[in-house]
BADO-996754 format. One record per residue: residue number from 1; residue in one letter; chain; x, y, z of N, C-alpha, C in turn. Coordinates in steps of 0.2 Angstrom, whole numbers, always signed. Layout:
<rs>
R   zake   tormi   marnu     n.u     n.v     n.w    ca.u    ca.v    ca.w     c.u     c.v     c.w
R    NUM       A       A       X       Y       Z       X       Y       Z       X       Y       Z
...
</rs>
This chain:
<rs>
R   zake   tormi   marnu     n.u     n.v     n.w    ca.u    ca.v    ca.w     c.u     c.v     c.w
R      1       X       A    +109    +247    +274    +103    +248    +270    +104    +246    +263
R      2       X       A    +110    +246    +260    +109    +246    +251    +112    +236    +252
R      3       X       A    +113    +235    +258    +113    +228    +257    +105    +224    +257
R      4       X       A     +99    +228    +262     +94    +225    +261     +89    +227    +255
R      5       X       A     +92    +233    +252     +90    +235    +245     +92    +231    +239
R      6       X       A     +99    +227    +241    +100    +223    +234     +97    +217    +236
R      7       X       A     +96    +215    +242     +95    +209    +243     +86    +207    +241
R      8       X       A     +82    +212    +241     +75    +216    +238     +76    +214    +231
R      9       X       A     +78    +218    +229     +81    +221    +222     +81    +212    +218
R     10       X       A     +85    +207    +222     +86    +203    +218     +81    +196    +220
R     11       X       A     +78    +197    +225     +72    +192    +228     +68    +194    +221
R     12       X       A     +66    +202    +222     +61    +204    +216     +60    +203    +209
R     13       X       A     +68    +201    +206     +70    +202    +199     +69    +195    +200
R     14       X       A     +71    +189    +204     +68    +181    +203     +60    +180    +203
R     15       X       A     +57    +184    +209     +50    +184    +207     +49    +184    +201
R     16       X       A     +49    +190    +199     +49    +189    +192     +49    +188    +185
R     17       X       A     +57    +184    +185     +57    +179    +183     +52    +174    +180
R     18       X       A     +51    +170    +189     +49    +166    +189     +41    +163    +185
R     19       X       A     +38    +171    +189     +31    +173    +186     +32    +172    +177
R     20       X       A     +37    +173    +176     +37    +177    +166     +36    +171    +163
R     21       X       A     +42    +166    +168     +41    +160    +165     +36    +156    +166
R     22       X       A     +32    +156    +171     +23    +154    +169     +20    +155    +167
R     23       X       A     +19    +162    +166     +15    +165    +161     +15    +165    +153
R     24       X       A     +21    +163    +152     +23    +160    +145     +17    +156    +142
R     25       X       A     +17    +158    +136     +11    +156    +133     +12    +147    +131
R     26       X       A      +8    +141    +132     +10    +136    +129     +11    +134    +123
R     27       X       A     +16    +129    +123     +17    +129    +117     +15    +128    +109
R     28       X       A     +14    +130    +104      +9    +129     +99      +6    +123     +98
R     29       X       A      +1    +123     +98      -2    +115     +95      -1    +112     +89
R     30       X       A      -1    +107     +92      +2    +102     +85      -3    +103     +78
R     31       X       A      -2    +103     +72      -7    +105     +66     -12     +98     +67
R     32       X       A     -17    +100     +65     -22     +95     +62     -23     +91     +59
R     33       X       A     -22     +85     +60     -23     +77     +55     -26     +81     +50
R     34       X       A     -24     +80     +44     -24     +81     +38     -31     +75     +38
R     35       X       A     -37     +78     +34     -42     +75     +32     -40     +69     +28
R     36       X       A     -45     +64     +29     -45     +56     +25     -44     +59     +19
R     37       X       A     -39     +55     +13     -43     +57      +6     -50     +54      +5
R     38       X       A     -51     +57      +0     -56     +54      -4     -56     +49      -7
R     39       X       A     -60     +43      -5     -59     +36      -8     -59     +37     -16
R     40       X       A     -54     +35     -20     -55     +35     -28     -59     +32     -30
R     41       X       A     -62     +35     -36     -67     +32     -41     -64     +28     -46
R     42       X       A     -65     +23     -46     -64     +19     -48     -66     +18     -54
R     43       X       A     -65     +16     -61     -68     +14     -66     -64      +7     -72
R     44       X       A     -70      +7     -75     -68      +0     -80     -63      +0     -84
R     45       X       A     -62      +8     -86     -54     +10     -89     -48      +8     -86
R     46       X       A     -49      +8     -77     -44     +10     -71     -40      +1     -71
R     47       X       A     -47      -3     -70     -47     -10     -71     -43     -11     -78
R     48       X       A     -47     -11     -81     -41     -12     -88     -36     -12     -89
R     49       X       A     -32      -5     -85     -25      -4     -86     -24      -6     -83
R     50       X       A     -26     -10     -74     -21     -14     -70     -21     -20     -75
R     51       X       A     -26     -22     -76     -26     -31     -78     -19     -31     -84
R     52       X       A     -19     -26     -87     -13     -27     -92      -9     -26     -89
R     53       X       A      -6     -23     -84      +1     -20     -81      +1     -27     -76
R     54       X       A      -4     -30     -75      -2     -36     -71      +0     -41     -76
R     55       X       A      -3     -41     -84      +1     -47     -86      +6     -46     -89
R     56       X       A      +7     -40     -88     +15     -40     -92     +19     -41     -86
R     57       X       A     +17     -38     -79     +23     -38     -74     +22     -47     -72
R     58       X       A     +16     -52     -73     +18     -57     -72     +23     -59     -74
R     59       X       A     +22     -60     -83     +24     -62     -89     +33     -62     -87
R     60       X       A     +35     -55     -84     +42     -52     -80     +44     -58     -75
R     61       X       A     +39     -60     -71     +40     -61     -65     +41     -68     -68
R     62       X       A     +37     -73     -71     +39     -80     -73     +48     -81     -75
R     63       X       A     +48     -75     -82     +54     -77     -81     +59     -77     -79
R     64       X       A     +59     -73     -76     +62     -70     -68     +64     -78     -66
R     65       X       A     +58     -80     -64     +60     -87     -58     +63     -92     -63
R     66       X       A     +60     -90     -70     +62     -99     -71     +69    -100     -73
R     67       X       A     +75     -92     -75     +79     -89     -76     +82     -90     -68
R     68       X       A     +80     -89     -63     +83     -86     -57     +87     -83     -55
R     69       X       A     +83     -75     -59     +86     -70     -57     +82     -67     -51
R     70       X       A     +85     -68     -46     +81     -66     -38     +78     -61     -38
R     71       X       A     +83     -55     -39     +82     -48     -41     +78     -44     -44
R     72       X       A     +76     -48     -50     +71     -46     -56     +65     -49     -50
R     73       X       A     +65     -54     -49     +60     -57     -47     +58     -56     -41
R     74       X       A     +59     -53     -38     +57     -48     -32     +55     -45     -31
R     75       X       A     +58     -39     -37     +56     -33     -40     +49     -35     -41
R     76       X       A     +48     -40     -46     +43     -42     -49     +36     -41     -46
R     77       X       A     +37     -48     -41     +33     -49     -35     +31     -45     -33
R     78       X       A     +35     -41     -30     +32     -33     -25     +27     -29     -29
R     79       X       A     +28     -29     -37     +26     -25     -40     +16     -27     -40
R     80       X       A     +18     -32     -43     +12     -39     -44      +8     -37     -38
R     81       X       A     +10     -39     -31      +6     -36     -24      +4     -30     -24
R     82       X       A      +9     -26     -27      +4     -18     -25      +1     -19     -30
R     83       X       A      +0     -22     -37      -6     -21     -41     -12     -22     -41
R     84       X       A     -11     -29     -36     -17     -32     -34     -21     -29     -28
R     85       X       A     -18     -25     -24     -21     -22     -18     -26     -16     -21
R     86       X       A     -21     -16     -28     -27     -10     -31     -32     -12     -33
R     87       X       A     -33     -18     -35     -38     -22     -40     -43     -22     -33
R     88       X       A     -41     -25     -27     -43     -26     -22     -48     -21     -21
R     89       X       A     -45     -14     -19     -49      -6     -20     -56      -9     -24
R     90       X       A     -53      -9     -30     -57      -8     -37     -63     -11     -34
R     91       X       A     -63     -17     -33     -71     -22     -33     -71     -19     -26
R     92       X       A     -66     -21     -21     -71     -17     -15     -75     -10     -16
R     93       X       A     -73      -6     -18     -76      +0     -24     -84      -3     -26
R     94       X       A     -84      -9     -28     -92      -9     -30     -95     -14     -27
R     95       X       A     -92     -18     -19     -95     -19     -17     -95     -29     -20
R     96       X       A     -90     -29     -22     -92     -39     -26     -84     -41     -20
R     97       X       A     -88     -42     -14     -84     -48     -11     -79     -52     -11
R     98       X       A     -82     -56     -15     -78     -60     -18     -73     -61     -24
R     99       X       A     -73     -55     -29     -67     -53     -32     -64     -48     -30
R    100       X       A     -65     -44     -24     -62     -41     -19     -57     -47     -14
R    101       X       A     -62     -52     -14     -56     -58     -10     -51     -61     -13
R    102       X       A     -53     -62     -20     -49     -65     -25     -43     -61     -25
R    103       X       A     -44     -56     -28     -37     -50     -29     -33     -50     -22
R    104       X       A     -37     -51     -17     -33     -51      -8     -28     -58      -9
R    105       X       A     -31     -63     -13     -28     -70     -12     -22     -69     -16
R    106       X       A     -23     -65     -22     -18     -67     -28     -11     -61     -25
R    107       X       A     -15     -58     -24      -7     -53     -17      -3     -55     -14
R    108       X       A      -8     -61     -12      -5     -64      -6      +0     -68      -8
R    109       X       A      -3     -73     -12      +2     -74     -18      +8     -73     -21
R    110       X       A      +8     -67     -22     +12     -64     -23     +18     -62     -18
R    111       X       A     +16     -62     -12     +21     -60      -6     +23     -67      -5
R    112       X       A     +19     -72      -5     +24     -80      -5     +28     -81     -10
R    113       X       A     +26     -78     -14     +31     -79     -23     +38     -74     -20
R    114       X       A     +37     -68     -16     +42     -65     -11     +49     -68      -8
R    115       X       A     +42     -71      -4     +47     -74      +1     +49     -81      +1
R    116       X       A     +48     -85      -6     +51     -90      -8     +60     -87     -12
R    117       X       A     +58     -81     -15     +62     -80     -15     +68     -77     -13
R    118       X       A     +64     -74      -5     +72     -73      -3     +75     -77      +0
R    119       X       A     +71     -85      +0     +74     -89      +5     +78     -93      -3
R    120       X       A     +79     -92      -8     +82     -93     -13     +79    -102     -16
R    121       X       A     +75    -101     -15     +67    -106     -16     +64    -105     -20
R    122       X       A     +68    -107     -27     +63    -105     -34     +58    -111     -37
R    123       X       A     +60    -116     -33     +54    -122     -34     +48    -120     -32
R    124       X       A     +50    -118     -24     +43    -113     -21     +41    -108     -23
R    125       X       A     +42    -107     -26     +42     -99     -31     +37    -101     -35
R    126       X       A     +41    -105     -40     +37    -107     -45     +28    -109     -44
R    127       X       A     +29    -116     -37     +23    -116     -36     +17    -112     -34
R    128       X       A     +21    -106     -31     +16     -99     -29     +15     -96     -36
R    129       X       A     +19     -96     -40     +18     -93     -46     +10     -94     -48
R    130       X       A     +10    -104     -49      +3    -105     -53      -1    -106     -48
R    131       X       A      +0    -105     -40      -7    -104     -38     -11     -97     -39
R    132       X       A      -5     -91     -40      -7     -85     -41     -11     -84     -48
R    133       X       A      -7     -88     -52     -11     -89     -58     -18     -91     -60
R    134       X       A     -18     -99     -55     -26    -100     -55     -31     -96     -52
R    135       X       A     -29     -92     -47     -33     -88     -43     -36     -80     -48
R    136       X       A     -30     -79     -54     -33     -76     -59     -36     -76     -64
R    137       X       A     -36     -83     -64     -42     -87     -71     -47     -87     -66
R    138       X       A     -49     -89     -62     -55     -90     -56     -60     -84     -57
R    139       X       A     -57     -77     -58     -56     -72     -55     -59     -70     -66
R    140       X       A     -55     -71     -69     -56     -69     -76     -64     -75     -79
R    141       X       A     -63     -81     -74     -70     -84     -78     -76     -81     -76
R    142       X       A     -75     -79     -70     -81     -77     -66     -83     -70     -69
R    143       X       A     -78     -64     -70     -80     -60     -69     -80     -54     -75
R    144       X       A     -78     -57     -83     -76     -54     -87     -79     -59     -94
R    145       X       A     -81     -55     -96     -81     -58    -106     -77     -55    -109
R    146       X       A     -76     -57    -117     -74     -58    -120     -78     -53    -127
R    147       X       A     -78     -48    -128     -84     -44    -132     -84     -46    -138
R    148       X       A     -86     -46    -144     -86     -45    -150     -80     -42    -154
R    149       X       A     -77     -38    -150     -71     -33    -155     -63     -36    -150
R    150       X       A     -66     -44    -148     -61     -43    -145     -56     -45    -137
R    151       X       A     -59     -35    -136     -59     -34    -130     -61     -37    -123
R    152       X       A     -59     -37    -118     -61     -38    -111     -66     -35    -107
R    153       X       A     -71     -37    -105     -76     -31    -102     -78     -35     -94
R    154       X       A     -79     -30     -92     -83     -35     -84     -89     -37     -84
R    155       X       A     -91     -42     -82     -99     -46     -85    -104     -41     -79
R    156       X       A    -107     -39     -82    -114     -36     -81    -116     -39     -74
</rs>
């Protein structure tokens, strides 16, 4: 008898078991995607500080190539394309197209000013240089004056 009582005993304690382990509550769920930000507000101050911080990093980036130092000038580039993807925000922020496409070009620009230079192609570099260039004057005749005190504003 105390053999079919163990043999009970532990058929029952796997029961058990088994049951505990299905019963087991699933596992936590995963957190919540974090909410979209808030698209930034944008303003003509925001603008202003890139356009200067774009022509000092150009300014960087020129000598960079005409010196060929790869490294600076890399640096440079990368820097120049995230500028320009914000300027990009910017006008897309109010909806102008086309100096939202400008800033898309001169980026792009930028990333061939890149990859000229890792293929150690400062000729090509330079040529991407003054296309990114034109596409800045393009981009400044159309869409900015000159005020009286000076200063650069966005045309109306």
């Amino acid at each position: 008898m105390n053999c079919v009582r163990a043999t009970f005993l532990l058929a029952a304690c796997g029961l058990i078991g088994a049951v505990t382990m299905t019963a087991q509550a699933p596992p936590p769920a995963a957190a919540p995607a974090a909410a979209p930000a808030a698209a930034k507000t944008w303003t003509d101050a925001d603008l202003d500080k890139l356009m200067k911080e774009i022509g000092s990093t150009v300014g960087v980036l020129r000598k960079s190539i005409d010196g060929q130092n790869a490294e600076m000038a890399k640096e440079q580039a990368d820097k120049v394309e995230a500028l320009f993807e914000d300027v990009d925000d910017f006008w897309s922020s109010r909806n102008v197209k086309d100096a939202a496409d400008m800033a898309d070009d001169a980026a792009e620009h930028a990333d061939h000013v890149e990859d000229a230079i890792d293929a150690k192609d400062f000729a090509k570099a330079a040529e991407h240089m003054k296309l990114l260039q034109s596409t800045c004057a393009g981009c400044h005749g159309k869409y900015r004056d000159k005020g009286p005190d000076g200063a650069y504003r966005i045309k109306p």
